[in-house]
C-alpha positions as a Python dict, from the first residue, in 0.01 Angstrom:
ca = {
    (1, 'X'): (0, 0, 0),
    (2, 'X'): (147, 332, -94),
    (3, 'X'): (158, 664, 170),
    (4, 'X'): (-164, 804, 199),
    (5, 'X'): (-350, 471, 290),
    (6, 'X'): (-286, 149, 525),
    (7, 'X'): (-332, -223, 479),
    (8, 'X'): (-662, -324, 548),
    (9, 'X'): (-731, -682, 616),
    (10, 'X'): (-775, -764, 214),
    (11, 'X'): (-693, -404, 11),
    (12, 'X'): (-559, -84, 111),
    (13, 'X'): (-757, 202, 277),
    (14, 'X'): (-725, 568, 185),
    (15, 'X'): (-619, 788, 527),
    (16, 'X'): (-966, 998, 573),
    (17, 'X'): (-953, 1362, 570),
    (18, 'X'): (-722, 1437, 891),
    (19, 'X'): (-498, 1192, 937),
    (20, 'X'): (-175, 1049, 734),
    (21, 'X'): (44, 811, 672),
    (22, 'X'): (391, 824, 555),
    (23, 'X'): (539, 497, 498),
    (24, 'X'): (462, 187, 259),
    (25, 'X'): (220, -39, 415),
    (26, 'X'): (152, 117, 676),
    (27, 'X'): (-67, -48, 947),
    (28, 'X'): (-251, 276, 1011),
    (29, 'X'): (-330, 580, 949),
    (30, 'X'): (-218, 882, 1245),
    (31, 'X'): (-431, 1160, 1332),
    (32, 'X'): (-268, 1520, 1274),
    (33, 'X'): (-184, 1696, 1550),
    (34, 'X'): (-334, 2013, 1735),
    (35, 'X'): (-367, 2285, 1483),
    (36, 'X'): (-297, 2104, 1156),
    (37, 'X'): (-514, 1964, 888),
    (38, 'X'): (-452, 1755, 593),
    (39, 'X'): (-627, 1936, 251),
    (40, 'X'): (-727, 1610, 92),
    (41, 'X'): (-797, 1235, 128),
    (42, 'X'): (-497, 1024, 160),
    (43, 'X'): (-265, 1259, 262),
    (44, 'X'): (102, 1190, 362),
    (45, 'X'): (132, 1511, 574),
    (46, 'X'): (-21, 1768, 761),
    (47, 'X'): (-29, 2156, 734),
    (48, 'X'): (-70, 2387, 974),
    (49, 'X'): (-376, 2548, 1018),
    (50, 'X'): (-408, 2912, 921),
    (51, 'X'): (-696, 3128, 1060),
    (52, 'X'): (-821, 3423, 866),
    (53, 'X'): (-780, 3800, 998),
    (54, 'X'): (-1034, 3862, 1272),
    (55, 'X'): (-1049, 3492, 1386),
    (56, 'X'): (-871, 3307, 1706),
    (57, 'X'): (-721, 2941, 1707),
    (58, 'X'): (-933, 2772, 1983),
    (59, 'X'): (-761, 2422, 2044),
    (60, 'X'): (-1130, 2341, 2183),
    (61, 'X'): (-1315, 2357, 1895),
    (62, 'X'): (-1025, 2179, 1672),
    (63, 'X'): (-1157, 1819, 1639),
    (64, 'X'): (-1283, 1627, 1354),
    (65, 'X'): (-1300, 1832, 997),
    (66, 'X'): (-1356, 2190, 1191),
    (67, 'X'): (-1035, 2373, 1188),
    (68, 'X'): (-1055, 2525, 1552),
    (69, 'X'): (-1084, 2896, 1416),
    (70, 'X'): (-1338, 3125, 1607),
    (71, 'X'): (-1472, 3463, 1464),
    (72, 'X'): (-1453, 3737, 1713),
    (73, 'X'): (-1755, 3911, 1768),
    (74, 'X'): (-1885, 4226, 1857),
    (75, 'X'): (-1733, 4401, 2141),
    (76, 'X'): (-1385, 4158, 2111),
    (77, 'X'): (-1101, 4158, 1857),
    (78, 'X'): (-807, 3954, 1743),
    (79, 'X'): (-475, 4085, 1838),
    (80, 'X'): (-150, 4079, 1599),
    (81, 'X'): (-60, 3716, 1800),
    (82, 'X'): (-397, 3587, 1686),
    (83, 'X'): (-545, 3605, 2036),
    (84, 'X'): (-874, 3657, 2083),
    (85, 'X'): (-924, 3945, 2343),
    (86, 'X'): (-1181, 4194, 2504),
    (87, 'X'): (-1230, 4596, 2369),
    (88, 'X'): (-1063, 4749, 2654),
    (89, 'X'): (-1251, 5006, 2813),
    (90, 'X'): (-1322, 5336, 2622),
    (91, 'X'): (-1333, 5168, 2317),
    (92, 'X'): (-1565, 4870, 2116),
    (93, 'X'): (-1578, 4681, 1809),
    (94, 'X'): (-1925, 4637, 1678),
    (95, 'X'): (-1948, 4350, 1435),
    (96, 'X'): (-1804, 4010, 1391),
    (97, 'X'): (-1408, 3869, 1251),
    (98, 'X'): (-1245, 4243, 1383),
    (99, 'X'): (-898, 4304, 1449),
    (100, 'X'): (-928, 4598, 1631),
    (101, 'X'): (-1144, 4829, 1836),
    (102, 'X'): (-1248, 5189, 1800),
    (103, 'X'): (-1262, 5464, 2058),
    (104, 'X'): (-1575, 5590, 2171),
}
């Protein structure tokens, strides 16, 4: 069986959408880790996931095929680290995916 897919009992398997597999005949496929995805169906690596301007990586919400990027919304932003944080006082954001906050 070629990377991408493991050995099933009679044929080989193609690695679902988020999970690998590197080697020949390989007895499995492995999930990716924390904040990676694979883009297709019998992968053999993962990527790292990028979240779009206004949006937070919440290792929460990363399981199956959602990506574990959360839209800020009104009244939060995203910071340049990609952390999602609070309008601090004197100031507000007042729709969703914002990177910044105005002053009152």
């Amino acid at each position: 069986c070629p990377a991408g897919t493991y050995k099933g009992e009679t044929d080989c398997i193609v690695c679902p959408m988020n999970t690998y597999s590197v080697s020949v005949d390989s007895p499995q496929c492995t999930q990716c880790p924390k904040k990676h995805r694979t883009l297709t169906d019998g992968a053999t690596e993962c990527v790292p996931v990028v979240c779009p301007a206004g949006s937070s990586y919440n290792a929460e919400l990363d399981e199956g095929n959602l990506t574990g990027c959360v839209q800020s919304q009104p009244g939060q932003f995203v910071d340049s680290d990609g952390k999602l944080q609070e309008c601090p006082a004197g100031t507000f954001s007042d729709r969703p995916g914002m990177t910044g906050c105005t002053i009152c």
